[in-house]
mmCIF file of the C-alpha atoms, coordinates in Angstrom:
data_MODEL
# 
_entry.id   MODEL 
# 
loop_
_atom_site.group_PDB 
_atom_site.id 
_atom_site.type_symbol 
_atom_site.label_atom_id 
_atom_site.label_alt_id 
_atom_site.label_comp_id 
_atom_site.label_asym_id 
_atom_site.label_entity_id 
_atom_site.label_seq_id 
_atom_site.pdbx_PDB_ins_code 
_atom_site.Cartn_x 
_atom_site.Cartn_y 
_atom_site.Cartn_z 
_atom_site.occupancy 
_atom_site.B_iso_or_equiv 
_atom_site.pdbx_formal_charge 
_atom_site.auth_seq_id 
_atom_site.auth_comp_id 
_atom_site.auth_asym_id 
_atom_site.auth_atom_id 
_atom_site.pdbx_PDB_model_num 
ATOM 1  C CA . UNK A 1 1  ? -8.570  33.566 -5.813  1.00 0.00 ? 1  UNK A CA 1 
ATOM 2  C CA . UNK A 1 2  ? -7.383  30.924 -3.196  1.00 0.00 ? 2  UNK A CA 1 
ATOM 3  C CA . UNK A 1 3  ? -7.645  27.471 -3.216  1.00 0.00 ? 3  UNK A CA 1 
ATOM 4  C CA . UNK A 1 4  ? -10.507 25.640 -4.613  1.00 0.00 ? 4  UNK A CA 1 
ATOM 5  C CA . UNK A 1 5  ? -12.665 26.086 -7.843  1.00 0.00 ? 5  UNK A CA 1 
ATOM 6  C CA . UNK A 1 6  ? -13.501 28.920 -10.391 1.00 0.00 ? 6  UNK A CA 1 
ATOM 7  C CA . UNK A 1 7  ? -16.404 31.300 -9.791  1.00 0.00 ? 7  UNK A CA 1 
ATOM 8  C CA . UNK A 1 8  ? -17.620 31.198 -12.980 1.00 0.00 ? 8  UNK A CA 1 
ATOM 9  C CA . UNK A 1 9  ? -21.597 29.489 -13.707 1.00 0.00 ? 9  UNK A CA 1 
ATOM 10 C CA . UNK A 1 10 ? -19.229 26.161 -14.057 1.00 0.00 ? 10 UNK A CA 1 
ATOM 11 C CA . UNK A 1 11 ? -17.426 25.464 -11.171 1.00 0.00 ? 11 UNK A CA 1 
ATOM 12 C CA . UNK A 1 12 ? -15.359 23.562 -12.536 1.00 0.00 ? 12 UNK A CA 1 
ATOM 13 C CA . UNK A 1 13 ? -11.916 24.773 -12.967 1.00 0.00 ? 13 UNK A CA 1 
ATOM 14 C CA . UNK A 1 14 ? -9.566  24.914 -10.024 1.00 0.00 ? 14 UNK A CA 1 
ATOM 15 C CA . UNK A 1 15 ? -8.655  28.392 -9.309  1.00 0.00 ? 15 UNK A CA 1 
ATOM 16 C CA . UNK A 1 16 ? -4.925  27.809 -8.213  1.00 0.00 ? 16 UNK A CA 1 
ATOM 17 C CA . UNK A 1 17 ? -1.452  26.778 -9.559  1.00 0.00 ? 17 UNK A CA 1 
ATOM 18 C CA . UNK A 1 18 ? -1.810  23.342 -7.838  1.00 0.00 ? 18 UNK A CA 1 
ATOM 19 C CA . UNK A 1 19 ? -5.172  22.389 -10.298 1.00 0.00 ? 19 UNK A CA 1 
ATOM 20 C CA . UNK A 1 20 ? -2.631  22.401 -13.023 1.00 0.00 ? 20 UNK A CA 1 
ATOM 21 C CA . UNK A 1 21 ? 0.286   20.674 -14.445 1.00 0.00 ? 21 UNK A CA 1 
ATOM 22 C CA . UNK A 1 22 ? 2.542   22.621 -16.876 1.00 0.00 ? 22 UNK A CA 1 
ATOM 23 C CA . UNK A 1 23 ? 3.343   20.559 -19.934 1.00 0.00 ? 23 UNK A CA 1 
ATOM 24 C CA . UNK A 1 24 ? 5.452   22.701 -22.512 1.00 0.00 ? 24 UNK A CA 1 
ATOM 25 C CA . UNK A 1 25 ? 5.293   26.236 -23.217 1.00 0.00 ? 25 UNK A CA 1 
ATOM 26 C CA . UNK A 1 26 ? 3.437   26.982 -26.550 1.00 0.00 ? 26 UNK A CA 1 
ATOM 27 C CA . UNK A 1 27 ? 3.998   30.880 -26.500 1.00 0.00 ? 27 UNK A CA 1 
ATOM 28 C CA . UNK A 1 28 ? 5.410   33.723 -24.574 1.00 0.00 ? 28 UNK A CA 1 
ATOM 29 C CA . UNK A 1 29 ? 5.599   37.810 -24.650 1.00 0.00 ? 29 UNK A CA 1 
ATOM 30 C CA . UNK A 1 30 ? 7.591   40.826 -22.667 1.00 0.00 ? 30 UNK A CA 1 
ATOM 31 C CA . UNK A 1 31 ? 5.809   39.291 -19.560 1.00 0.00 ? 31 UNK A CA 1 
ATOM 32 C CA . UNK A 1 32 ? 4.190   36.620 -19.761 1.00 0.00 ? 32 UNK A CA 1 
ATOM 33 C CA . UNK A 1 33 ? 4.174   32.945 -21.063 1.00 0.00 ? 33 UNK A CA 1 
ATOM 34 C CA . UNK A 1 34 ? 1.520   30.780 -22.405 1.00 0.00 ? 34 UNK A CA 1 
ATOM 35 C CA . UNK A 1 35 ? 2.044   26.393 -21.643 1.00 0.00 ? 35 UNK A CA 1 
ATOM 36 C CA . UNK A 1 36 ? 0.050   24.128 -22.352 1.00 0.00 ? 36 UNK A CA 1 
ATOM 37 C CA . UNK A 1 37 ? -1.708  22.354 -19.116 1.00 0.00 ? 37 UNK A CA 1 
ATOM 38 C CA . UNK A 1 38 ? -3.370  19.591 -17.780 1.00 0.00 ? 38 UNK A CA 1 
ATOM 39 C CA . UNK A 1 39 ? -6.185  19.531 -14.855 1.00 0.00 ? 39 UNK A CA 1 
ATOM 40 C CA . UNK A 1 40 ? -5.446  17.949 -11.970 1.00 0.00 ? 40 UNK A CA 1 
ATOM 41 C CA . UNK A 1 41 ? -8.583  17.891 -9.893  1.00 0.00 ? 41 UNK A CA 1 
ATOM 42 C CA . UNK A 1 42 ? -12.448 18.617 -10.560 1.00 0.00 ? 42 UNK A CA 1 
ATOM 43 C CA . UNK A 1 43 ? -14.350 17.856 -12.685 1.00 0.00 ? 43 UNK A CA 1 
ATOM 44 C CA . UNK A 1 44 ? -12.440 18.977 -15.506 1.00 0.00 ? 44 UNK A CA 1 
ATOM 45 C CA . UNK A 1 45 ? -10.023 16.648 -14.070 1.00 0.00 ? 45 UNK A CA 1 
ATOM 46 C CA . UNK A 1 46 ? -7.546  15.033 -17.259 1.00 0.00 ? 46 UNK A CA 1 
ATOM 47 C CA . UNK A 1 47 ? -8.388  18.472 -19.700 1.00 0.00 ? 47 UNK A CA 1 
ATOM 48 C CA . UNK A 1 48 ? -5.988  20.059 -21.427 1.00 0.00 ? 48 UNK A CA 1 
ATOM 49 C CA . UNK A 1 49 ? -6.242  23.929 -21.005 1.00 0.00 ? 49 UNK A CA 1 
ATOM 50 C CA . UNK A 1 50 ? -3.830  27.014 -21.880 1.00 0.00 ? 50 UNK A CA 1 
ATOM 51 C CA . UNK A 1 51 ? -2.302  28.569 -18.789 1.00 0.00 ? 51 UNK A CA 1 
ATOM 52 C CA . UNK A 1 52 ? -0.990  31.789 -18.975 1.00 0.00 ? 52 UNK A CA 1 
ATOM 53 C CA . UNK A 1 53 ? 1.412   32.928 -16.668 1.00 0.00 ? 53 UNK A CA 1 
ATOM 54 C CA . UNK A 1 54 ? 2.259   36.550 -16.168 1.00 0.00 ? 54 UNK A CA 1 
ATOM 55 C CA . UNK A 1 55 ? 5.454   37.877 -14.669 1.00 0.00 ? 55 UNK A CA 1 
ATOM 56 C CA . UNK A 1 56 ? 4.030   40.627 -12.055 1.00 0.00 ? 56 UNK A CA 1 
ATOM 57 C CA . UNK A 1 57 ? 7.217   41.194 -10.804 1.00 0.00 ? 57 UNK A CA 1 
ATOM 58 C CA . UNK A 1 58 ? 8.142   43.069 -14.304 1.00 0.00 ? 58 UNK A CA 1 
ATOM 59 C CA . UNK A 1 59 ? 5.164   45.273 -14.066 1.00 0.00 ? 59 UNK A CA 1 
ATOM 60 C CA . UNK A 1 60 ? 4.884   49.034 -12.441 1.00 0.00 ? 60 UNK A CA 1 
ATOM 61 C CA . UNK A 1 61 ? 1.883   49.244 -9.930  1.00 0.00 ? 61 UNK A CA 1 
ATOM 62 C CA . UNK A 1 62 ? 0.227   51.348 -12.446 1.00 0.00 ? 62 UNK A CA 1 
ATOM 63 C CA . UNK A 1 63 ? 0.296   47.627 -14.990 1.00 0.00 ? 63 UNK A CA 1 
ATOM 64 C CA . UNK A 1 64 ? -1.809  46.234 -12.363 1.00 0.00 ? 64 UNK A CA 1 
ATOM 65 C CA . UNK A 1 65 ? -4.890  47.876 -13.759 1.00 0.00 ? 65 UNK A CA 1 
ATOM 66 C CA . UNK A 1 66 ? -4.090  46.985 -17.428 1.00 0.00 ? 66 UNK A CA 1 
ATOM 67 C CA . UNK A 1 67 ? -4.341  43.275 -15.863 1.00 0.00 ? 67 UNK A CA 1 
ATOM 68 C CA . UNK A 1 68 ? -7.346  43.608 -14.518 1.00 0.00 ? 68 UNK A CA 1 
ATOM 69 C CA . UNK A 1 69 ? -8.665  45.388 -17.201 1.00 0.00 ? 69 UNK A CA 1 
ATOM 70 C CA . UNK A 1 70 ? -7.504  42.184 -19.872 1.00 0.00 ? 70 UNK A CA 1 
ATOM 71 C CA . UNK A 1 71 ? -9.267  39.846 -17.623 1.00 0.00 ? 71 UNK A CA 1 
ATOM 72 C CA . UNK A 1 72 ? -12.218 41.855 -17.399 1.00 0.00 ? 72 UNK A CA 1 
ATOM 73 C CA . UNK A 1 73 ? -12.500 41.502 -21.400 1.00 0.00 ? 73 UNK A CA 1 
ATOM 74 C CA . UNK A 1 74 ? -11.188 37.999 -21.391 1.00 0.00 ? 74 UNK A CA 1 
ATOM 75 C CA . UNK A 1 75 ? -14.656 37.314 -19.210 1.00 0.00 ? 75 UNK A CA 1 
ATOM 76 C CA . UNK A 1 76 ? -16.959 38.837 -21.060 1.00 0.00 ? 76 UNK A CA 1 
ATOM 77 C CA . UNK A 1 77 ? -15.386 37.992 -24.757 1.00 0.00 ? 77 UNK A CA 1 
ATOM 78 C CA . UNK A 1 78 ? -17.333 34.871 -25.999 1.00 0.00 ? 78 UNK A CA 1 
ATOM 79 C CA . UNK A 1 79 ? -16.242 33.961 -29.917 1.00 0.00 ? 79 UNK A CA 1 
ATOM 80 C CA . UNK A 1 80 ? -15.270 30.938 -31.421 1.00 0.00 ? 80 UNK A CA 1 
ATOM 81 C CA . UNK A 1 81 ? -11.769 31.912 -32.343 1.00 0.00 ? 81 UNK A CA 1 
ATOM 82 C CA . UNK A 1 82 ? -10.989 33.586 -29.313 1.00 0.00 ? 82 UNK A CA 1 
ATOM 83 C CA . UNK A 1 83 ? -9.907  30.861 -26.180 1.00 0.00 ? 83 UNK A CA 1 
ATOM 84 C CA . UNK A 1 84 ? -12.552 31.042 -23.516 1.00 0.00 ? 84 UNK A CA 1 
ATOM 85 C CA . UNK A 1 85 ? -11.383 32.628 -20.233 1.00 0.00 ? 85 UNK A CA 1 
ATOM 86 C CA . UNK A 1 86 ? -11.975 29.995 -17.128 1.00 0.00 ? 86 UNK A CA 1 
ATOM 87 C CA . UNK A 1 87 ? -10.505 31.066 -13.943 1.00 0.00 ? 87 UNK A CA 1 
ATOM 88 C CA . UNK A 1 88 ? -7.272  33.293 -12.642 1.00 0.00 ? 88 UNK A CA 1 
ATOM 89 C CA . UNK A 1 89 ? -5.287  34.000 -9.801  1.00 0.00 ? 89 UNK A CA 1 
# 
């Protein structure tokens, strides 16, 4: 996504790295790394959110579609213990 907000039914998470503010890294993997976050801007503006951050330099061009594929179920999954997917890029 570039630049402004989320296309979710909400709207209201900015869909870039400049919505957020990295505030301490609460978990990592092989690739990526999970920090803790603050919005910047919208209306969401002052939330605290989870950012995950995935290395896609360390990935093979066939890891590309195992990305898209996680985000696909991160979209769709709605439970109470599992943290509710809001916007990537």
């Amino acid at each position: 996504m570039e630049g402004g907000y989320s296309a979710d039914t909400s709207t209201k998470w900015p869909s870039n790295a400049d919505g957020y503010t990295l505030l301490s890294r609460i978990g990592h993997g092989a690739f990526a790394t999970v920090y803790k976050a603050k919005v910047n801007s919208g209306p969401a503006a002052s939330s605290e959110v989870a950012v995950k951050v995935i290395e896609l330099e360390e990935f093979a061009d066939s890891s590309l579609e195992e990305i898209r594929r996680e985000l696909q179920m991160m979209k769709m999954c709605r439970h109470e213990n599992v943290i509710a997917y809001h916007a990537s890029w």
